[in-house]
N, C-alpha and C positions, 0 to 999 in steps of 0.2 A: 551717572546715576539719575535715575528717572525723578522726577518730583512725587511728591505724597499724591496720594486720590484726593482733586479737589482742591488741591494746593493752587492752580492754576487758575482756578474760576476766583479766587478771594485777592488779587493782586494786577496790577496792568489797565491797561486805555480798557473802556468798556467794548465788547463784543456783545454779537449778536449771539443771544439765549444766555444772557445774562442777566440775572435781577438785578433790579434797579430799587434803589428804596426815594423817595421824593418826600422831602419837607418841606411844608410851604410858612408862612410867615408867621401862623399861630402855632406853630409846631406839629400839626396835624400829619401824618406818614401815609403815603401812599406807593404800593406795593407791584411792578408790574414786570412783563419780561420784554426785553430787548429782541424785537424785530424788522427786519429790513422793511422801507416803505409804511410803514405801519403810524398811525398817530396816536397820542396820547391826551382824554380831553378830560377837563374837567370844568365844574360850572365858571372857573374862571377863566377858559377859555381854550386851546390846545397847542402843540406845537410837536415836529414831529421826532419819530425814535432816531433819527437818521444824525441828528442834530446832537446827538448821545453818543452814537457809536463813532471810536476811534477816542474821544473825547478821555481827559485822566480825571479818573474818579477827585469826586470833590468840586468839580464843576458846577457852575449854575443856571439854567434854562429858563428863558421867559417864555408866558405864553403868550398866544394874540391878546388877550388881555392883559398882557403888562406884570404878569404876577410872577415873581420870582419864586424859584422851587430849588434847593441843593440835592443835586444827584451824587446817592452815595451807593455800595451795596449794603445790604442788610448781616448787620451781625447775623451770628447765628441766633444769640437772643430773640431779636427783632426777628426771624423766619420764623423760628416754631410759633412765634403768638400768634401769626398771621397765618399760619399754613392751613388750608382742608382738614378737618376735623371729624373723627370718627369719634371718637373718648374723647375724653378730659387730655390736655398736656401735662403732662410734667415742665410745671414754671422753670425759669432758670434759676430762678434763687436756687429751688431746690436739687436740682440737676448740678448746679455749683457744689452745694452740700456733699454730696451725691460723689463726684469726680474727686472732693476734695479729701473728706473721710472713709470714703470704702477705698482713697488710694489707688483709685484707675492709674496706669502706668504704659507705657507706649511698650507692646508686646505683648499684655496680659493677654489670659484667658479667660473671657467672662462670660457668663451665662445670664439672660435676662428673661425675666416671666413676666407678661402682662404688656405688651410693648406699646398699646394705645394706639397713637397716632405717629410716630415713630421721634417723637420730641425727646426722649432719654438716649432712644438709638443713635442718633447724629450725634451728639454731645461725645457719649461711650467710644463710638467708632474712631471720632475726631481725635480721642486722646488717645485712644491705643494702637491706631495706625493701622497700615498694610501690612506687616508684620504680626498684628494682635490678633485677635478671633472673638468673636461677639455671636453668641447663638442664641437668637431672640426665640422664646416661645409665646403665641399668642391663640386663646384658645376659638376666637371669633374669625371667621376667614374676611368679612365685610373690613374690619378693621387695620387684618394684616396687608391687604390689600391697599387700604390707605393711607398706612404708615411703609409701606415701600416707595408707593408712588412718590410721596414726600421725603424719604431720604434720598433715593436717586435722583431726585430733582434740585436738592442741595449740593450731591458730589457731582452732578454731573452725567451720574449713569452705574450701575452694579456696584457697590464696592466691597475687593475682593477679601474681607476679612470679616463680610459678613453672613449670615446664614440664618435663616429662619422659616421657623417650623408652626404650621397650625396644628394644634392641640394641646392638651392641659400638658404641662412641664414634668409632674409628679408620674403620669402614664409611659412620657415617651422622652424623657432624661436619658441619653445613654455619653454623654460628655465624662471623662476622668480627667483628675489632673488639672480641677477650675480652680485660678488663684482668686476669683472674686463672683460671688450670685447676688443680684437685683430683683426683688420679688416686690413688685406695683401690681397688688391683686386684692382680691376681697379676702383669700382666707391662705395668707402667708402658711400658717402652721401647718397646712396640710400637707406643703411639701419639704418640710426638715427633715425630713428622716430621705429622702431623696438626695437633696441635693446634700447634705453633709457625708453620705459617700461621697458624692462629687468632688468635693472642696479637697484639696492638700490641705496639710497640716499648717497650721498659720496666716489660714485663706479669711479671706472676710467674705459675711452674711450681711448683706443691706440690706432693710425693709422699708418699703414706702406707704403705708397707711395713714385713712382720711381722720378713723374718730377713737377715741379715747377707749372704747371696748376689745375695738380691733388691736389696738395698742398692748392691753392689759391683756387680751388672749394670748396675742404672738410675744411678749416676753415669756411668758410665765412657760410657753411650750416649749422655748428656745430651753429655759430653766430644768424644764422635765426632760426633755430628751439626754441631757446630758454629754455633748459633744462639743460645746460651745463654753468660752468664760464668759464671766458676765455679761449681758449686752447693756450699751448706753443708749437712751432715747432722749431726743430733743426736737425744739421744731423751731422755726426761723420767723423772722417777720423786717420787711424791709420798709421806709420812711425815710422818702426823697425832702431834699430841703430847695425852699424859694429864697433866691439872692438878690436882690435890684436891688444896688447901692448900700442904703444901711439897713434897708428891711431885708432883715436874715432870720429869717423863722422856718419850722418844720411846717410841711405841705397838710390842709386839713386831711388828704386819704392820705392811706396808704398800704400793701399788698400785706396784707394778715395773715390769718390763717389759712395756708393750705391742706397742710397734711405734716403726721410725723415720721422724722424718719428714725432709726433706731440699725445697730451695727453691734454684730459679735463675732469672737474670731475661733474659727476650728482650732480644736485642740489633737495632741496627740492620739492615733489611738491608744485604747487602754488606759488615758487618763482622768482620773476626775477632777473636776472643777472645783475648784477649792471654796471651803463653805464660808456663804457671804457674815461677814464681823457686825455688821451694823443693824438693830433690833428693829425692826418694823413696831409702826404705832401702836396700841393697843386698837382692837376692834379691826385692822387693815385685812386680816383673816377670821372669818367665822368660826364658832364652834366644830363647826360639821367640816372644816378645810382639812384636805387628806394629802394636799399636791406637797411642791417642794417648800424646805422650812416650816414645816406643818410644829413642829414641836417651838418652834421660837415665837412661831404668829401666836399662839396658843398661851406664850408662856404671861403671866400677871404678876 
């Protein structure tokens, strides 16, 4: 049985076209790729890639300056922050989110819109395997462009479970039979009525949006279409801690706000969404409000 795409590059003595990630003594990461003959400098001094290769991960290289460095590879985490940039990435906090709530599953069928820099693609492909299928739409060819370059430069080369398409999702969707859709876009709601043909019945809808507007649009459309139960929205925020001895305190930064994401799940067809029990504020709908719960926002 052959190994996963990519399995082979994350295990073993370092080889040549291998990334290498380099920590040096303030913890500072530095990012490069393993080639024959080739040197490695930096203002502390250099030493070369040769002295790496064969070597088992976890090793440590001096330079001519004396400066020790731990040669590791780079998570996937650590790749995408570092990789060539077209768009924004999707952090891995949120990409964790992401794998962890919309339930990515090794085999699925997923569809993704908006694929940026190809930072959500590698995570998605990584969990749902050779087996799975990921059809990335992305509507900028500059971008899709640099999000391949960077995912095949993680597996190694193609990987066969994935496929992607320049142009807007909502136009040129012709996928049945998705057990999961990722929409990292500016105007999510334009493609629900798209992709919930798509979706089997019991499929999840993941949304990754930046600001509280885009948020309040894409429920509420998710609400009017009617093919969805309720969806949940949340958003994450992570806070590393400093330990030396007994000073144990939370770190002054820390990764805030990025974006929220929000998950609902296709319902039968033919069925409706059962009506939400719990009375929104007074004032949370206007007079003039016509959308879904129009008679409850309204009620005094």
């Amino acid at each position: 049985m052959s190994e996963p795409t990519g399995a082979a590059r994350r295990r073993g003595p370092f080889k040549v076209g291998d990334q290498v990630q380099l920590t040096d003594p303030k913890g500072r990461h530095y990012t490069f790729t393993l080639e024959a003959g080739k040197n490695f400098h930096t203002h502390k001094g250099s030493f070369p890639h040769d002295e790496l290769i064969g070597a088992p991960e976890g090793s440590v290289v001096r330079t001519t300056g004396n400066v020790a460095y731990l040669a590791l590879r780079p998570l996937l985490p650590d790749y995408v922050l570092s990789m060539p940039r077209g768009a924004a990435v999707v952090y891995p906090k949120d990409a964790g989110q992401i794998l962890a709530f919309a339930d990515i599953f090794p085999g699925a069928r997923v569809v993704e819109a908006g694929v940026g820099s190809g930072s959500l693609s590698s995570f998605l492909l990584r969990a749902i395997g050779d087996q799975g299928m990921l059809h990335s739409y992305e509507r900028r060819e500059d971008f899709a462009e640099i999000a391949q370059a960077n995912v095949e430069r993680y597996f190694g080369g193609p990987h066969p479970a994935w496929q992607l398409t320049v142009g807007d999702l909502q136009d040129n969707l012709s996928d049945t039979e998705v057990d999961r859709v990722i929409l990292d876009m500016l105007a999510p709601w334009e493609c629900l009525e798209a992709v919930s043909k798509a979706l089997v019945p019991g499929g999840i809808l993941c949304c990754y949006v930046a600001t509280t507007t885009q948020l309040a649009r894409t429920v509420e459309s998710i609400r009017e279409i009617g093919s969805f139960n309720e969806p949940t929205a949340w958003e994450s925020m992570i806070r590393n801690w400093h330990i030396e001895g007994l000073a144990v305190r939370p770190d002054h930064r820390m990764i805030g706000h990025t974006g929220f994401l929000l998950t609902a799940r296709r319902l039968a067809d033919g069925v409706e969404p059962p009506m939400r029990r719990r009375r929104p504020a007074k004032g949370a709908y206007g007079d003039d409000y016509s959308g879904p719960n129009a008679d409850a926002g309204t009620a005094r």
